[in-house]
C-alpha positions in Angstrom: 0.0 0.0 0.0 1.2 3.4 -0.6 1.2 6.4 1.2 1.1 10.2 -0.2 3.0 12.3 2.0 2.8 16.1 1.5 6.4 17.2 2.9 7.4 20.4 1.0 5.1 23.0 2.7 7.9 25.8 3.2 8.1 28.6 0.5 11.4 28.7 -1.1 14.0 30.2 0.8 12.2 30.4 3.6 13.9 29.6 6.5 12.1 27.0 8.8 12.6 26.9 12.8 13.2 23.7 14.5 9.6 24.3 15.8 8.4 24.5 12.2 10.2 21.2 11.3 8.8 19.2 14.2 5.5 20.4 13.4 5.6 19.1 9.7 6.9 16.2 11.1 5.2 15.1 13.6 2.1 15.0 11.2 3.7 13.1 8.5 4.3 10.7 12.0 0.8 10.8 12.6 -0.1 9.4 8.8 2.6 7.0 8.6 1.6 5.4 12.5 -2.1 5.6 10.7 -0.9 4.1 7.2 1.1 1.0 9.4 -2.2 0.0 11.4 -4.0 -0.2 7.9 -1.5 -2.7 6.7 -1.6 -4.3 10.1 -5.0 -4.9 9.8 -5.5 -5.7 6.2 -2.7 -8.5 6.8 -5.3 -10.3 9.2 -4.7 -9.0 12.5 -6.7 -7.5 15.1 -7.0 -4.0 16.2 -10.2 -2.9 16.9 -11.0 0.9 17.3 -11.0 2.5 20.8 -8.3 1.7 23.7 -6.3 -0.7 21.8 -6.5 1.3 18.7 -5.0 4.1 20.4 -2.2 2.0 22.7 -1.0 0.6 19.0 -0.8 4.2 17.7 0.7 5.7 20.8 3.6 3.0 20.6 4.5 3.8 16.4 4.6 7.1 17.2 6.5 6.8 20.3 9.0 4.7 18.0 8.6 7.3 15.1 9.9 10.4 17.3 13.1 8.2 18.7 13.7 7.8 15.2 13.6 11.1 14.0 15.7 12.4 17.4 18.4 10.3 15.8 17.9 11.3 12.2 17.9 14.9 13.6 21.2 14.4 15.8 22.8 13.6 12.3 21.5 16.6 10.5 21.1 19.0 13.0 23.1 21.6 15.5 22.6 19.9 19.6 20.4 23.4 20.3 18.2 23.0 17.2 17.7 19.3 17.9 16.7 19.6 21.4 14.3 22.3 20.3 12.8 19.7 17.7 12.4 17.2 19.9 10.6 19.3 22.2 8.7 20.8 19.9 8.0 16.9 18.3 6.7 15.6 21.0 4.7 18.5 21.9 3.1 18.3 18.4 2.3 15.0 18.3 0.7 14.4 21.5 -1.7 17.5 20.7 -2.7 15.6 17.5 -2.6 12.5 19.5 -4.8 14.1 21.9 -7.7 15.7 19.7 -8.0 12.3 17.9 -7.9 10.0 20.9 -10.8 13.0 22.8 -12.7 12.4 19.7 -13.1 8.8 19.7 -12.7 7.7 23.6 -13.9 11.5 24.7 -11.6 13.1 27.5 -10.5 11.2 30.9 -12.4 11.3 33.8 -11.8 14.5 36.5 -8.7 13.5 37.7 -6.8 11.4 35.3 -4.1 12.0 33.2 -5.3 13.8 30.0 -4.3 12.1 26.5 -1.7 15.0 26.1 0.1 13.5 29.1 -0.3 9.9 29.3 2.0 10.0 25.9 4.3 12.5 27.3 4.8 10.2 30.1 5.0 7.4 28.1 7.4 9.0 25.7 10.0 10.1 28.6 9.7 6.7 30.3 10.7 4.8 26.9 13.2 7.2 25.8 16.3 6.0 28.5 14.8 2.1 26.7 15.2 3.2 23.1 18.8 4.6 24.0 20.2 1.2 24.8 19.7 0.1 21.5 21.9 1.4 17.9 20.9 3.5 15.0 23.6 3.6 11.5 22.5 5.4 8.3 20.7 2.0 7.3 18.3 2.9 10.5 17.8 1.3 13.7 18.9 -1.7 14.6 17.6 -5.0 15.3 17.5 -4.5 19.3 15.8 -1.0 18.1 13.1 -2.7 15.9 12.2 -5.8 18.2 11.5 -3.5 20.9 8.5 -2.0 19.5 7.5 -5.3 18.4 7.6 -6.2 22.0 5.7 -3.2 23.0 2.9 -3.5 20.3 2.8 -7.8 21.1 1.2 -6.4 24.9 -1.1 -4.7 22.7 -2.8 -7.4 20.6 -5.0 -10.6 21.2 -3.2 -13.8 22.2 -3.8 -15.1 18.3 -1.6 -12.1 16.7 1.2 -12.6 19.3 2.8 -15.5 17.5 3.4 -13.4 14.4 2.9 -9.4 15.6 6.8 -9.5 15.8 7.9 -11.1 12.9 5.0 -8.8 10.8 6.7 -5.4 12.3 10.3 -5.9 11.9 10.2 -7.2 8.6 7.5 -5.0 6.6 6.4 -1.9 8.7 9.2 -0.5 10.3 11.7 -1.0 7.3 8.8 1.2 5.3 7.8 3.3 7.9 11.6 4.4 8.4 11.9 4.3 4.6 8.9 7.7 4.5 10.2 9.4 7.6 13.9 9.3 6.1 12.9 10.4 2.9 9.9 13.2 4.8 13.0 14.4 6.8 15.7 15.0 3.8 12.5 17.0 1.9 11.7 19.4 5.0 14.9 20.3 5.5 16.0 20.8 2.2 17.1 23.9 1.2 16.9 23.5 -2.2 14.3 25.5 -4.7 11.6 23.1 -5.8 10.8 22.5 -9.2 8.6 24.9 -10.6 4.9 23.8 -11.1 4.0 23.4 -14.8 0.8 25.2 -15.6 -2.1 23.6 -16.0 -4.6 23.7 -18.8 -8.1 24.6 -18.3 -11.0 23.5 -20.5 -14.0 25.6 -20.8 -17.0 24.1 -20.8 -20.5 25.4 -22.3 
């Protein structure tokens, strides 16, 4: 299955602030976490919408931002990168947020809002996901299996067996594939082609 990606949003020239990265980013994150539960589900397995919809998606995305911490410590100065990350996680979890109010509605008085629980969860895997190796190729293997770890808690006792397997071998390696190729477009500073005129046909 493909998946369009609108990446080039800055005019040219423009300058574009670590904010303004993370922001572009951490949507394309959103429709690429989206785009991997699709293929999950058309390749037979379960994950049904509400709680366990939204633990699958909090995990990829989760996952998606250590990536793109790494892909930025590669590309980026230490103060802009810290400002992205910030800025990424902050984005993300307000899109996590509206989606996961609209669907579950908001928490009860009391509890954690949406916003939080994936701030939270985000700070408490990010001393896990530092154990483990990233190269230009991507993350490694420890990398990889660890989400499929996380997202095997997630599923019913008939996916286990294969969630693993199904996430290291054709998700991630994709998934990475876009957010590489989202993240080299964003921050590109060069002119984009010019768009070729299109032709308008009267009608009577």
């Amino acid at each position: 299955m493909n998946i369009r990606i609108k990446s080039q949003w800055f005019r040219n020239g423009a300058s574009k602030t670590p904010e303004q990265i993370a922001s572009a980013m951490a949507f394309i994150s959103w429709r690429i976490a989206q785009n991997m539960l699709k293929r999950m589900r058309l390749a037979g397995f379960d994950i049904d919408i509400g709680p366990q919809y939204f633990a699958f998606t909090r995990e990829v995305l989760v996952f998606l931002a250590q990536v793109l911490d790494r892909m930025a410590y590669a590309r980026m100065p230490e103060a802009d990168r810290l400002l992205f990350v910030q800025a990424l996680v902050r984005r993300t979890a307000e899109v996590l947020q509206e989606n996961e109010d609209g669907y579950l509605g908001e928490p009860a008085p009391g509890q954690p809002t949406h916003f939080d629980s994936f701030v939270e969860l985000f700070n408490e895997l990010a001393d896990h996901y530092a154990e483990f190796g990233f190269s230009a190729e991507g993350p490694d293997f420890g990398f990889v299996r660890y989400l499929g770890h996380r997202i095997e808690a997630h599923m019913p006792q008939k996916d286990q067996r294969w969630v693993i397997e199904q996430v290291m071998a054709s998700e991630v390696p994709d998934a990475v594939q876009w957010l590489d190729r989202a993240m080299a477009d964003v921050l590109s500073k060069e002119p984009r082609p010019a768009r070729r005129a299109r032709s308008v046909a009267s009608g009577d």
